[in-house]
N, C-alpha and C positions, 0 to 999 in steps of 0.2 A: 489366812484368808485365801481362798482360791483365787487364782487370777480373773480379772473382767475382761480380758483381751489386752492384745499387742497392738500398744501405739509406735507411731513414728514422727517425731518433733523436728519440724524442719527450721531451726532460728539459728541466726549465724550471731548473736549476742549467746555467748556461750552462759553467762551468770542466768541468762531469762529461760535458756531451754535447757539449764542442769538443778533449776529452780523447778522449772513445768515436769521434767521426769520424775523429781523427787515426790511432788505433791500427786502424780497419777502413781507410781509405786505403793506410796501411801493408801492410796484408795482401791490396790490391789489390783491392777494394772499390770501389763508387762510395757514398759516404754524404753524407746531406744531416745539419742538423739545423736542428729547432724548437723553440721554449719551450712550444707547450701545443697543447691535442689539437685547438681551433678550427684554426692553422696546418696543425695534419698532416692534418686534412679534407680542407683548401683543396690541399696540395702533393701528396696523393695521389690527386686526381683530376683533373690535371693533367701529373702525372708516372709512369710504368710502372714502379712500386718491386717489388721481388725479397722483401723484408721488413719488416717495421715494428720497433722496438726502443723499447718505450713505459717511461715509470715510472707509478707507478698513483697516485702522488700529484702531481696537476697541478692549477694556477689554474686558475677556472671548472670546463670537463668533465672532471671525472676519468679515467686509464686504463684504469678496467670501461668506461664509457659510450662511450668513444672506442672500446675493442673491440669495443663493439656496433655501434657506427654502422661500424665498418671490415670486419664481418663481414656486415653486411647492403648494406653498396655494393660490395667488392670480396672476394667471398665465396673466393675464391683466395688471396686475399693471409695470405702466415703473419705471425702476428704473438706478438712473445716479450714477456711484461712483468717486469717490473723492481723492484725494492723496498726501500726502506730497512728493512723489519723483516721481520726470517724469524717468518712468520706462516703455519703450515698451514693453517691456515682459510680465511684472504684466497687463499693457492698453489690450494685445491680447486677456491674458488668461480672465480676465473678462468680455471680447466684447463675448467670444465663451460660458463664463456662462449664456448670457443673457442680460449685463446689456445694456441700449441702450447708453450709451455715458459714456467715463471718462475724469474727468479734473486733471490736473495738479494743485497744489496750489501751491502758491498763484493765485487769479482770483480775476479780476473785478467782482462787484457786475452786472454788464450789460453782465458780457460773461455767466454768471450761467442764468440768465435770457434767453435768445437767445437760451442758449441750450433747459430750460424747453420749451420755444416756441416749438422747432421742437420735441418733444420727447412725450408730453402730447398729449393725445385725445383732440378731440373737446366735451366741455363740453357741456351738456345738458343745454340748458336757458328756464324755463316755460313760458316765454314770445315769444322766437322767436325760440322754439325749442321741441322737444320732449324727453323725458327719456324713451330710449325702448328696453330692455332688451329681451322681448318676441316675438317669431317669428313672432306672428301677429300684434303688432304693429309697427316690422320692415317690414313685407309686407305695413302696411298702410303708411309708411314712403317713401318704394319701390315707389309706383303708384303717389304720394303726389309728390317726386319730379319730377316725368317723366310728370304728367298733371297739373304741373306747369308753365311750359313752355310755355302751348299754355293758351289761353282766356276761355277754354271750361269751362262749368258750374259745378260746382261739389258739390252734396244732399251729407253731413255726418249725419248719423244714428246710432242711442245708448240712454242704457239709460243716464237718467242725470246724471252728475257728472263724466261723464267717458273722457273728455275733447274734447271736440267737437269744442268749439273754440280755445283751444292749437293748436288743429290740423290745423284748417283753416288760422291761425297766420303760421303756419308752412309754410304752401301752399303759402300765400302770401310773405313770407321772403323768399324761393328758385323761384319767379317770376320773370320777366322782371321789374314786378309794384310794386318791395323791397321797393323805395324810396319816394313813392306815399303815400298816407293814407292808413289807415286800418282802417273801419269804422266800427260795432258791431249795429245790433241792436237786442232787445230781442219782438218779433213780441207779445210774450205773456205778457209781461208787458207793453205795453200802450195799454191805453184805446182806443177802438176802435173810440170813436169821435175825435182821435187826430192823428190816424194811419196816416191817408192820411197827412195831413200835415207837421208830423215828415218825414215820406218819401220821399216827391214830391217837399214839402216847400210852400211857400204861399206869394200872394202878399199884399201890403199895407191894410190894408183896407179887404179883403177876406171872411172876418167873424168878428161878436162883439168880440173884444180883439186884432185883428190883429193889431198895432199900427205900425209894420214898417217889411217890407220885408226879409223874412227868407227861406235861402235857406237850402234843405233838405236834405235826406242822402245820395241819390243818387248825390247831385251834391258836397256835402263833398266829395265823395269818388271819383270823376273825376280823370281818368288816375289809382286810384287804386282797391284795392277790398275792397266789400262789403258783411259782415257776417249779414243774416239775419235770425238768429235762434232762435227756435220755427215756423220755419214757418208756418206749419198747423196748429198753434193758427189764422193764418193771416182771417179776415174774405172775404167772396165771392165777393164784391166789390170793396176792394182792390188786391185782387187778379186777377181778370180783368186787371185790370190799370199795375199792375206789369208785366204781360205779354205783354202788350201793352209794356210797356219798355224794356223788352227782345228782342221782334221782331225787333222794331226798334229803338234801344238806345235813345230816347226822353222821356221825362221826361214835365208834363203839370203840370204849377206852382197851387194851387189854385189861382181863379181869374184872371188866367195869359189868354191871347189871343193865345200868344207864345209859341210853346212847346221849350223844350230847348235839345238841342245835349248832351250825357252826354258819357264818355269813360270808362264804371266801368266792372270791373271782378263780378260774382259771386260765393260765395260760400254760400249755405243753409244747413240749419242743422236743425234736429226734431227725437223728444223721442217716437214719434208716428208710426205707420204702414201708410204711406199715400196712400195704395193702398186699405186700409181699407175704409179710409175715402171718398175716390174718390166712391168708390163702393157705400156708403152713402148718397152721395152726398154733403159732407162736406168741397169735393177739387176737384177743375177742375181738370178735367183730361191734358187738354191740357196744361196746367201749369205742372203740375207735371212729367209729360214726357220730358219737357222745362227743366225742375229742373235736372231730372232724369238721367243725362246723361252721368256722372260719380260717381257711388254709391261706397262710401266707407261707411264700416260699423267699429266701435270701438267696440271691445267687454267689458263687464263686466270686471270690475278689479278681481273679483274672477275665472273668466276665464285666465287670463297671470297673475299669482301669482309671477312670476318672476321680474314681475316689481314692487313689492310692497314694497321691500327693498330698493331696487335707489331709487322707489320717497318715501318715507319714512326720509331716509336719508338727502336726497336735501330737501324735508320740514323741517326736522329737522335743516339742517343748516340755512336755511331762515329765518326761526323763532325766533332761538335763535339767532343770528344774531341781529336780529329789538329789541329782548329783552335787549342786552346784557350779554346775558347766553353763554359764549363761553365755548366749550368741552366738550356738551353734548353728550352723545352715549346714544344706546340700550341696553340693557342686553339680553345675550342670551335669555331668559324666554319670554322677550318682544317681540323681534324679530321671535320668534314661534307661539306667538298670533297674532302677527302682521299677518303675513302669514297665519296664520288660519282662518282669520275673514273673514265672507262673504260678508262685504265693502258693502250692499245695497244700500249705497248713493255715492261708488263709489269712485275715486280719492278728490271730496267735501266732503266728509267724511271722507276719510285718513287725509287731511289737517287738519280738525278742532280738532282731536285730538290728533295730533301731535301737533298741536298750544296748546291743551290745556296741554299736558303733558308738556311742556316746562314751563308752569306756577308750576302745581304743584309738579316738583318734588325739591327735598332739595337739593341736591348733584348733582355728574355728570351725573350719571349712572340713568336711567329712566328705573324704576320697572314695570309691569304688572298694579301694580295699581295706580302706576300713568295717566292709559290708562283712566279710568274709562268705557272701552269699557259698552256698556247697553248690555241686553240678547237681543239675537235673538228674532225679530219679530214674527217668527212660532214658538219659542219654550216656552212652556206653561207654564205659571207662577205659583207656589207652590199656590196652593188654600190655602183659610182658612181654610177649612175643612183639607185638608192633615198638616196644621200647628196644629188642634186640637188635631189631633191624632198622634201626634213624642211619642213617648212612653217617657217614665220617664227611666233617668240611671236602675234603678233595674230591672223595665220590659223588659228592651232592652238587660243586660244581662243574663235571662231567658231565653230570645224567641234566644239565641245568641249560649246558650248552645253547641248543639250539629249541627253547623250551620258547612258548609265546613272549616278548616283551613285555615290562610294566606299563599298567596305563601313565601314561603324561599327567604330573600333579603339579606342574608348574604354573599352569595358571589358573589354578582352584584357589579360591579365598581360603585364610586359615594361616598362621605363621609358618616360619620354618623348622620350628623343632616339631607341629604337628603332622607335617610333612616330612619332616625323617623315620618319625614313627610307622607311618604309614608304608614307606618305603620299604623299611625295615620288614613288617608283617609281608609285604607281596612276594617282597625276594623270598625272605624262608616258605612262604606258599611254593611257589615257583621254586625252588633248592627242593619242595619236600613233594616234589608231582602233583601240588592241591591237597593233597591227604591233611587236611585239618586236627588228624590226632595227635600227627607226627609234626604238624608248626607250631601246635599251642604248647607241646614235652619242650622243643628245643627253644621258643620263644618264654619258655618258664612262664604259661601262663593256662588257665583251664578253656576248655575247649569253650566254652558261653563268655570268658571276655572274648576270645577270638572272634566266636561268632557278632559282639555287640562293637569290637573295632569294626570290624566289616559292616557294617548297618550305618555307623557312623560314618563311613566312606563314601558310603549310598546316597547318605543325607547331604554328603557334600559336591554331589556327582561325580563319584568314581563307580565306571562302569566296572561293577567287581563281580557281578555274576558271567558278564561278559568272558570276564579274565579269567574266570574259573571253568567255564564249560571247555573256553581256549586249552586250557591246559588238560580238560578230561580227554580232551579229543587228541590234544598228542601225546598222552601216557598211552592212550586206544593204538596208536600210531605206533609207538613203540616197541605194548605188550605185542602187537600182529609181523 
């Protein structure tokens, strides 16, 4: 049973809240639980919970004050409370703190059910759904369900990996044609001698190998829709033929006499400029205007950076999930490289190393390195030559001499071992003249943690660009 979302059970009666996980698990739930409202703080801003399920009588912070504090950090999150005494008074006052529903205990395990029903979001499904945190994926969500309605043709454009067929899965689940097929093909992976066939289909006989009658994708997808992405892979022959399908929904088998009547939707999708290609001659034009006729565009995952937590997350559960790694989270540290990273392969690349940190990390919490994020593409990898030349400890504290001072980190918030670290990074800054290629070789680390210590410096106010122009200016000093 697929999951229906992730609760969080906040009962400090451990038999009542390993009772209430068991029967939401049952119901296909992901539920955690805790004894008191400190824990559900801590686990709720850590973990991307669907709902809370509090009782209002907890050790220490009670479940009003827990309300508060979960309505002012995670002002989305619904939250139901719970109660050993059917009390209208207490039910008012926590309906006006926020909370969306309270029960009375005892309760059927099916009336706590019913209620998460009406109280929870509609959960994101990567299959029939989108996770869109960002205005412009909720605009593309906007148009998606409004030219879903009618049959009209609709071109998605982006680069790869940024979910182009999520999307058109989207398009097809809010249609008339939900209950019909959903058909996929990827124009750029078949071989061009097998295009038409796969397509159109083929009679007995058709060609050396045809051994028996094979209907194609367009007649698979009859009454539904049909994703044909990559299209501008599609070559100019088939292209013809396709349009000829458009105009007049027939579909000509190979070998066939007969054209055949087919009821299909389209949606296309391509990583390409097809006005480029048209210009080329690489794409009918008439085709493409055909295609062209509701453009939606997906942007760069490094463009809605807001979404890279949800789906991070939601990989993250999926993953661990298939593994059986339950309760993994991010650690802040992680969660800020996550966000920082320029995802070039896009949502296909957020997945794969979410799938891979799931493998290597030890524990629950997944560290930075367990990302193994690789360096950016454009950014220039430590020569051998610059490895020749790291100066040796003694040289480095010569040349180090009379270099700018570290900024003063003693009275920045943050413990002490995070402040030795810190320390640590400035002086081999400072030891290596600023040269950042030559502090992350000898600091054994890649030049994008370096850079993402330094940010986290910033965030703590250390003036580190200050400290760095300091130092450009008297390497200037030096080399003159």
């Amino acid at each position: 049973m697929a999951a229906a979302g992730r609760i969080l059970i906040v009962e400090d009666d451990f038999e009542l809240g390993d009772a209430l996980r068991e029967a939401l698990i049952r119901a296909g739930y992901k539920a955690m639980h805790v004894p008191s409202a400190e824990d559900a703080l801590v686990k709720a801003a850590q973990s991307g919970f669907d709902a809370v399920v509090a009782d209002v009588n907890l050790p220490g912070m009670d479940g009003v004050r827990l309300l508060g504090r979960l309505k002012a950090e995670h002002p989305q999150l619904p939250v139901l409370i719970m109660s050993g005494y059917a009390d209208a008074e207490q039910a008012v006052d926590v309906m006006k703190a926020g909370a969306m529903d309270y029960m009375s205990k005892p309760f059927a395990p099916r009336h706590l059910l019913e209620k998460l029903s009406e109280i929870m979001p509609r959960r994101p499904d990567m299959e029939g759904g989108m996770i869109a945190e960002s205005p412009a994926i909720r605009e593309v969500l906007r148009i998606g369900r409004r030219v879903a309605k009618s049959d009209i043709t609709v071109l998605l454009t982006g680069e790869s990996g940024v979910g182009k067929e999520v999307a058109a899965r989207y398009i097809h689940a809010e249609s008339k044609r939900q209950k019909a097929p959903f058909v996929a093909v990827n124009c750029a992976a078949i071989p061009e001698s097998m295009l038409e066939s796969i397509l159109f289909g083929h009679e007995k006989g058709a060609f050396t190998g045809a051994t028996t009658r094979h209907a194609g994708k367009f007649e698979q997808a009859d009454s539904g829709t049909l994703f044909l992405d990559e299209v501008g892979e599609m070559p100019l022959e088939q292209q013809a033929k396709l349009l000829r399908v458009l105009q007049e929904n027939e579909v000509d088998r190979l070998g066939s006499t007969r054209p055949l009547t087919v009821d299909v939707r389209i949606v296309a999708a391509t990583n390409q400029n097809l006005e480029s290609l048209v210009r080329k001659g690489a794409f009918r034009a008439d085709l493409y205007y055909r295609l062209n006729v509701i453009p939606l565009h997906l942007p760069p995952l490094r463009e809605r950076r807001e979404d890279i937590m949800p789906l991070a997350r939601y990989l993250l559960e999926k993953h661990s999930s298939r593994s059986g790694r339950h309760g993994l989270y991010f650690s802040d540290e992680t969660a800020s490289m996550l966000e920082a990273d320029p995802w070039r392969g896009n949502v296909r690349e957020l997945e794969n190393v979410v799938q891979r940190a799931c493998v290597l990390c030890t524990g629950t919490e997944i560290s930075p390195e367990d990302l193994l994020l690789k360096q950016s593409a454009i950014e220039p990898e430590v020569s051998t030559e610059t490895t020749d030349t790291v100066e040796k400890p003694a040289e480095k504290a010569a040349a180090a001499a009379d270099a700018p001072p570290l900024p003063d980190l003693d009275a920045l918030p943050g413990g002490e071992r995070r402040k030795a670290e810190w320390r640590l990074v400035l002086e081999t800054l400072r030891q290596c003249g600023g040269h950042r290629g030559r502090a992350a070789q000898v600091l054994e680390i890649t030049p994008r943690m370096l850079r993402y210590k330094l940010a986290r410096m910033r965030d703590y106010g250390v003036d580190t660009d200050s400290f760095l122009e300091a130092l450009a200016a008297h390497n200037a000093c030096q080399a003159a």
